[in-house]
Residue, then its C-alpha position, 0 to 999 in steps of 0.5 A: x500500500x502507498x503512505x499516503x504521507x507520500x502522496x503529492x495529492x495531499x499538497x493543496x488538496x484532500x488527504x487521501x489517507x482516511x480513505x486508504x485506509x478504509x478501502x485497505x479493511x475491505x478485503x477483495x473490493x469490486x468498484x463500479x467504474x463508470x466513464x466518470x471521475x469519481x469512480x475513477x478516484x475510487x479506483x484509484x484509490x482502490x488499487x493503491x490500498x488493494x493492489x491485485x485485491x481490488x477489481x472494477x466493473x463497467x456495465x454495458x448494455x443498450x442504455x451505455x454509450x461507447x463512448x463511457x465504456x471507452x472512457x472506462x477501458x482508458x482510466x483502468x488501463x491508466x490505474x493499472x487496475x483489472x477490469x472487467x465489462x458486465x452485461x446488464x439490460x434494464x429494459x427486461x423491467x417493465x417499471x424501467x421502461x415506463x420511464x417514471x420519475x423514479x426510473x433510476x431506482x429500478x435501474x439501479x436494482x438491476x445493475x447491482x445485481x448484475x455486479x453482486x452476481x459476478x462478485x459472488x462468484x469470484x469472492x468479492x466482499x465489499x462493494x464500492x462506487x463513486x457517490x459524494x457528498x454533493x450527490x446528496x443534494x440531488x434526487x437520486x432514486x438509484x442512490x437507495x438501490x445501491x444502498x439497498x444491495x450493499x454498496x458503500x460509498x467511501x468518498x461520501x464517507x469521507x467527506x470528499x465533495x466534487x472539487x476534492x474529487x477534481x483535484x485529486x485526479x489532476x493531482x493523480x493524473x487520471x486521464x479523465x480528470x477533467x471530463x464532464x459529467x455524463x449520465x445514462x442514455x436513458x436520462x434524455x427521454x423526456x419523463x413519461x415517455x416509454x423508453x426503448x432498445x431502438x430510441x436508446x440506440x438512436x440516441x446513442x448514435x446522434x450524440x456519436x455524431x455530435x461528438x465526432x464534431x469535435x463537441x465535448x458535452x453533448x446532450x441530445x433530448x427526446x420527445x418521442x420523434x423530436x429532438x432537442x440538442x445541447x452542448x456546452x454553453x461555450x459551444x453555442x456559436x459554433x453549433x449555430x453557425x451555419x453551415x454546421x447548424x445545417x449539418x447536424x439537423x440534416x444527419x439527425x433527422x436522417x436518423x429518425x428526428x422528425x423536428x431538430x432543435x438546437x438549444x441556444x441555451x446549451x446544456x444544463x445541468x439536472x440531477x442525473x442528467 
């Protein structure tokens, strides 16, 4: 295990020794990896204070973008940490594809057990993801799933908050260290509006489009047939400027999109969204 006195992290910004500690009285630790930072922190510290004791799963499925699971594949490559890819699809649950305000919960229900079905078998006994204590300010139903199958949370344990969180991975050099926030696919269908393994994939493909033009956060909203896409606020102009504007409303309505819109306000953030 690295001493975390030794830590550069611990320079200007949280000390991670609290948190090597606790995850070193774990024993064999599976961490939810997602593309994001925070699960990545996790990792990280995971791997430091387990070595070879410590494992992180990414989900993939219908509601998945590549682009996270490619962001996932980059961070554990970088950690050094094993890693292994878990299907899941929670369009087998029916409360899941009615799309209710608490769609999260039943999501949640279905990916943990996913993960404890692989760490029963493999003798994992702890189980860990990235929550902190800024999530509690959102509404996250997924957040009591996860309670409910076991995870712990050791950055919310520790106190850390996003900016701790941030600095950390600049400190530690996670290549994702910077990346912004993504969330599920199925976060841009509009509430009440049944979700499907074809608008899932639909979705997935017009943000791949987006993204292939070089814009970092991409959101692209569905109202059954209609679309509206958000990037940065910072990335407004270029996506308005023609001929560029052209091109995206052309390439998404050639997927599907009946009416294109391409929101002048950019994106903005919601809980898991």
């Amino acid at each position: 295990m690295t001493d975390a006195r030794d830590d550069p992290a611990t320079a200007g910004g949280p000390d991670p020794g609290p948190l090597l500690r606790d995850l070193a009285s774990g024993g064999l630790t599976l961490v939810a990896l997602s593309g994001g930072v925070d699960s990545a922190v996790v990792a990280q510290l995971a791997f430091r204070a387990l070595g070879r004791r410590a494992q992180a799963a990414t989900l993939i499925g219908p509601a998945v973008s590549r682009a996270e699971v490619d962001r996932a594949t980059a961070v554990a490559g970088a950690i050094g940490i094993s890693h292994l890819l878990v299907p899941v699809d929670p369009l087998t649950s029916p409360e899941y594809r009615a799309n209710p305000s608490d769609r999260c919960y039943f999501c949640r229900q279905i990916e943990a057990a996913a993960l404890r079905a692989w760490g029963s078998e493999h003798g994992i006994v702890r189980y860990v993801d990235g929550l902190h204590a800024d999530d509690l300010g959102d509404d996250r139903p997924g957040i009591r799933a996860m309670d409910e199958a076991g995870f712990t949370h050791p950055l919310l344990a520790a106190g850390w908050r996003k900016s701790d969180v941030r600095r950390y991975a600049r400190s530690a050099g996670l290549p994702n260290a910077d990346t912004p926030s993504d969330a599920c696919l199925a976060s841009r269908f509009a509430r009440g509006r049944s979700i499907s393994a074809d608008g899932l994939a639909r979705v997935a493909r017009a943000e791949e489009r987006l993204r292939a033009r070089g814009f970092v956060r991409v959101r692209v909203r569905t109202d059954g047939d209609d679309a509206r896409v958000e990037v940065d606020p910072g990335e407004v102009p270029r996506l308005l400027a023609s001929p560029l504007a052209d091109a995206v409303v052309a390439e998404l309505r050639a997927l599907g999109y009946v009416r294109v819109t391409l929101d002048e306000r950019g994106y903005r953030p919601r809980a898991g969204a």
